[in-house]
C-alpha positions as CSV (number, residue, x, y, z in Angstrom):
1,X,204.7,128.1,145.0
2,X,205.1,124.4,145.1
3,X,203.2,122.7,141.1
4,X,204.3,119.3,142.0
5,X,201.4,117.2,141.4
6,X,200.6,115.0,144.7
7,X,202.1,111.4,144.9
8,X,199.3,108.7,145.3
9,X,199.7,105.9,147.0
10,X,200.2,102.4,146.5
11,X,196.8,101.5,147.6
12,X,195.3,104.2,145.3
13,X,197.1,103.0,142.6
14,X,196.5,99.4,143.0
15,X,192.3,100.0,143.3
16,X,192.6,102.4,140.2
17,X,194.7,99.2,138.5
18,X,192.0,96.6,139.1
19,X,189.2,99.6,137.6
20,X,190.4,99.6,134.7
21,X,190.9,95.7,134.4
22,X,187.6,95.4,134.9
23,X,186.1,98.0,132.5
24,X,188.2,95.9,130.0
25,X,187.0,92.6,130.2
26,X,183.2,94.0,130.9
27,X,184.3,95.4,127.1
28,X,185.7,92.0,126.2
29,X,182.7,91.0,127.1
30,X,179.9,92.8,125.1
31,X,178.9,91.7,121.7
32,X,180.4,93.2,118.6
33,X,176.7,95.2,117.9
34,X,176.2,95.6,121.8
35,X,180.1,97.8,120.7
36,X,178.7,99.0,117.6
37,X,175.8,100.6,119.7
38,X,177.8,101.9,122.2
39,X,180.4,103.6,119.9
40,X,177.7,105.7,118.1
41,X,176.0,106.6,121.6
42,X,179.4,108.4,122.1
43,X,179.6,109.5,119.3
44,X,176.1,111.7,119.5
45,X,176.9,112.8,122.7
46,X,180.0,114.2,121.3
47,X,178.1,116.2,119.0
48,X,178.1,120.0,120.2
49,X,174.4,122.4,120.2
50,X,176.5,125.3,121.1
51,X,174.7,126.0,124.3
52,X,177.3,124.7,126.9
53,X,178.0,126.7,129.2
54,X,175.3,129.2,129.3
55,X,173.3,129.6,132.1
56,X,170.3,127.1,131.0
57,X,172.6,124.2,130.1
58,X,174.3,124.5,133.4
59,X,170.9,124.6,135.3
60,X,169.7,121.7,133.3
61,X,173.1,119.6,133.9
62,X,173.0,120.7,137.8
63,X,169.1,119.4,137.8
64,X,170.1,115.6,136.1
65,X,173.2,115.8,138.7
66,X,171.1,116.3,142.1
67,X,168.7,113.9,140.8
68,X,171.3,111.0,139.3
69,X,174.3,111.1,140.5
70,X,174.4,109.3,143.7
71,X,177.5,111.1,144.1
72,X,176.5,114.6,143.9
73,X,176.4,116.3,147.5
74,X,172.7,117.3,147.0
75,X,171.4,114.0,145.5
76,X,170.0,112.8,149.3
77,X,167.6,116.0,148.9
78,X,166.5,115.0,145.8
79,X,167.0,111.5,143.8
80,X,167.7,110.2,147.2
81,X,163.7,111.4,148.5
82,X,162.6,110.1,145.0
83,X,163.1,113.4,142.8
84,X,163.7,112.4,139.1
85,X,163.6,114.2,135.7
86,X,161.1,113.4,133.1
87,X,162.5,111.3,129.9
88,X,161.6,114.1,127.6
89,X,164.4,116.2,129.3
90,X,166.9,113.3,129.3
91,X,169.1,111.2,126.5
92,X,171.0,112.9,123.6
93,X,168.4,115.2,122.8
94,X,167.5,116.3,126.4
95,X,168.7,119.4,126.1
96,X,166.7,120.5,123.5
97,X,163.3,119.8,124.6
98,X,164.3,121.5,127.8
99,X,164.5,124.6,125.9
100,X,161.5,124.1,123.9
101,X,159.5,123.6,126.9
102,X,161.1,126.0,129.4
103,X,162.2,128.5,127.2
104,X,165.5,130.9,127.8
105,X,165.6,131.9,131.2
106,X,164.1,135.2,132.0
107,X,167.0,136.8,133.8
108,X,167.1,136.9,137.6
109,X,165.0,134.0,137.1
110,X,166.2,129.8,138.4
111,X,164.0,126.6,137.4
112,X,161.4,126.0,140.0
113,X,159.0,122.8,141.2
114,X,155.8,124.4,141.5
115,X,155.0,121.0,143.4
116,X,157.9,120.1,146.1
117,X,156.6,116.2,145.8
118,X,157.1,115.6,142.1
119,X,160.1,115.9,139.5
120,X,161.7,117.7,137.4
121,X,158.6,117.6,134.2
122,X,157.3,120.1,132.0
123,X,154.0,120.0,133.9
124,X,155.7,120.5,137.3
125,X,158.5,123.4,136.2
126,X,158.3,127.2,135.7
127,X,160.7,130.5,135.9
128,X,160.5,131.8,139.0
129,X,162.2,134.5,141.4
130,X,164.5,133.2,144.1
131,X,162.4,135.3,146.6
132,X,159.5,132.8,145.3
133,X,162.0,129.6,145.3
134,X,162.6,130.2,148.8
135,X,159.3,130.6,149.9
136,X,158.7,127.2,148.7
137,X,160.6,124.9,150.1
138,X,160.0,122.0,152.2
139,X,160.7,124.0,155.5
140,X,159.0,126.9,154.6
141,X,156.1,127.1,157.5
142,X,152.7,127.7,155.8
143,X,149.9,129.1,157.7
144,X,146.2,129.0,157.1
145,X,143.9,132.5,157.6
146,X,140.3,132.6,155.5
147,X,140.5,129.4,153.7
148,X,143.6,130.2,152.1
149,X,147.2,129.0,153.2
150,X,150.3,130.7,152.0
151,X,153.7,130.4,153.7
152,X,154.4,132.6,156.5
153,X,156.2,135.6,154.9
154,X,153.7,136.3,152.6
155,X,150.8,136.6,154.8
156,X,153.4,138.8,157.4
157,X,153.1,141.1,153.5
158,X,149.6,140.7,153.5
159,X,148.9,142.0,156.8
160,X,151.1,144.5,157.4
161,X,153.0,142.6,160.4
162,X,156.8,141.4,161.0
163,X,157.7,138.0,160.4
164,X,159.2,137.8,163.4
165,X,155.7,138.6,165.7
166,X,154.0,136.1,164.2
167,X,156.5,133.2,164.9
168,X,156.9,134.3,168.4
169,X,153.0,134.2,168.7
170,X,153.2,130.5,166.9
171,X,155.7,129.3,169.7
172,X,153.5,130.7,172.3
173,X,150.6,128.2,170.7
174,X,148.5,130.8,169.1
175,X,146.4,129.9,165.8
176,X,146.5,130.3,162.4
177,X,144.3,133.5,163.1
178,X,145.8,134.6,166.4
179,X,149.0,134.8,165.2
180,X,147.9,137.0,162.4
181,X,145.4,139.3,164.1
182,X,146.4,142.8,164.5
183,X,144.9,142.9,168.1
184,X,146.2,139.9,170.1
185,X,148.8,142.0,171.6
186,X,147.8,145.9,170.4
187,X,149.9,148.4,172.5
188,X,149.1,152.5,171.7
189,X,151.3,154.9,170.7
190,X,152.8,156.9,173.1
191,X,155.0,160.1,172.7
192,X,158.6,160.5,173.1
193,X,157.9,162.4,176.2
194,X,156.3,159.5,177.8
195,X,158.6,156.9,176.8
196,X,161.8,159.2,178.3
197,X,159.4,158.6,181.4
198,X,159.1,155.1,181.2
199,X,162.8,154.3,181.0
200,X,163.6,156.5,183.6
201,X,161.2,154.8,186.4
202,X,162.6,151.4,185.1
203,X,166.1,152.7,186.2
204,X,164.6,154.2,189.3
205,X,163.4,150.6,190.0
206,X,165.8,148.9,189.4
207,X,168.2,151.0,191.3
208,X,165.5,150.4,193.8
209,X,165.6,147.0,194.2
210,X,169.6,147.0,193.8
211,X,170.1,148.9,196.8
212,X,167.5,147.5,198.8
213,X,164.8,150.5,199.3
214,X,162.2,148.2,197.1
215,X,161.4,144.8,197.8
216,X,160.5,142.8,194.8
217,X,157.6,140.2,195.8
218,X,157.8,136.8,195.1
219,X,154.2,135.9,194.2
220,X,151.4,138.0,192.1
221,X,149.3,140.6,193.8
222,X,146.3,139.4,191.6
223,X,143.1,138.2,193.9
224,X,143.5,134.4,193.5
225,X,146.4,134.1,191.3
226,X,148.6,131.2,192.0
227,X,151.5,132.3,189.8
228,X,155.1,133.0,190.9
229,X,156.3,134.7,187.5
230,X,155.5,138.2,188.9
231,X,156.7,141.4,187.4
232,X,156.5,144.7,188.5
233,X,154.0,147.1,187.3
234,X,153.5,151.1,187.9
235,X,150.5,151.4,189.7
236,X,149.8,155.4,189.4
237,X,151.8,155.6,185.8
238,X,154.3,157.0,185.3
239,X,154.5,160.4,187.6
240,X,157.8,160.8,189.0
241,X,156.5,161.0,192.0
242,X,155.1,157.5,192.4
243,X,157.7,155.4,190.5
244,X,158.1,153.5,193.1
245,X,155.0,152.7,193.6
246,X,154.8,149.2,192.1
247,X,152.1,146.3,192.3
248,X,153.5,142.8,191.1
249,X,151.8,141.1,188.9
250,X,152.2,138.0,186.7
251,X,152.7,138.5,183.0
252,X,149.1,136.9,182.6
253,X,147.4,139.1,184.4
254,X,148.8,142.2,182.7
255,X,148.7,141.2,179.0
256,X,145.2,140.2,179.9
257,X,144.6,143.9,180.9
258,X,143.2,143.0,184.3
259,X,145.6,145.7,185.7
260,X,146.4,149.3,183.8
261,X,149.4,150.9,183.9
């Protein structure tokens, strides 16, 4: 395994050359108290509270980072939007007041803002969960049912339906309430003795139309209906001995119930 430390180059060099020249004559520069003041700023920050390295000093460190250091790969989604830390919790004795506000971290727990449009402040902060830290983000999609909003994965908790169901119902334009209603789309329970019927007349017709014996129409049966989406509907259930006998219908007129199956 190769140690060598990598060669920079001449350009590098050079840039880092003229740095350093000009962090000394900004030096140069300052007034002998301006030194004085800076010298004993150092030297405070130099002075150890024992806490680094522990879980709340790095989250506190990682919060002042995203926040003020233009350089930090997370600053755009935070100082960059206008996300800053409160003055209590900055400065030599930052640190400290962050733990006498916050407290030691419950474990399992990260630093949440309660509010996503204000900083990082005593007023705005609290332990939380990352299940509840994720649930309230900027992207999380909050939906409004009974004058009361909540993101979407709570109220899929709440009502006893998937997360999934209700964003499909979203994209299809439903409301607030729609999307959340137990009955927009309520199919019964059916045995396992019917459902081995219904996949076997799906591959009946399908075999069907593959070899030719069924013709699938082009536009819906439905008195009136001007839509070309059809699909293909049982029209006496599901007795083997009409599975191929299918009406066509358009997906509206059978989710409407204007046909049963």
């Amino acid at each position: 395994m190769d140690t060598r430390q990598p060669t920079l180059s001449a350009a590098k060099l050079q840039q880092r050359a003229r740095q350093a020249a000009t962090m000394r004559a900004r030096w140069r520069q300052l007034s002998e108290e301006e030194r004085s003041r800076r010298r004993g700023a150092l030297c405070v920050l130099c002075v150890t509270h024992g806490a680094t390295g522990t879980p709340e000093y790095n989250i506190w460190d990682a919060m002042k980072q995203r926040c003020h250091n233009r350089r930090h790969r997370n600053y755009r989604h935070y100082g960059g939007r206008g996300i800053t830390v409160c003055t209590r919790w900055c400065g030599p004795d930052g640190f400290e007041n962050f733990m006498n506000d916050m407290g030691p971290r419950p474990p399992g727990m990260t630093l949440e803002r309660e509010d996503n449009q204000r900083g990082y402040s005593p007023e705005n902060c609290c332990w939380a969960t990352r299940e509840k830290q994720t649930r309230n983000r900027r992207v999380t999609v909050r939906m409004t049912f009974e004058e009361e909003t909540l993101p979407l994965a709570t109220w899929a908790e709440r009502r006893g339906l998937s997360a999934r169901t209700i964003r499909a119902r979203l994209r299809r334009g439903a409301s607030d309430a729609d999307a959340l209603s137990h009955t927009l789309r309520h199919h019964p329970t059916i045995s396992v003795e019917e459902r081995r019927y219904r996949r076997r007349a799906m591959a009946a017709v399908s075999q069907a139309v593959r070899s030719g014996q069924l013709v699938k129409s082009a536009h819906c049966s439905a008195p009136g209906c001007a839509q070309t989406r059809v699909q293909g509907h049982h029209h006496h259930g599901y007795d083997p001995e009409h599975w191929l006998d299918i009406v066509w219908l358009c997906a509206k007129h059978h989710y409407q119930g204007d046909t049963h199956t």
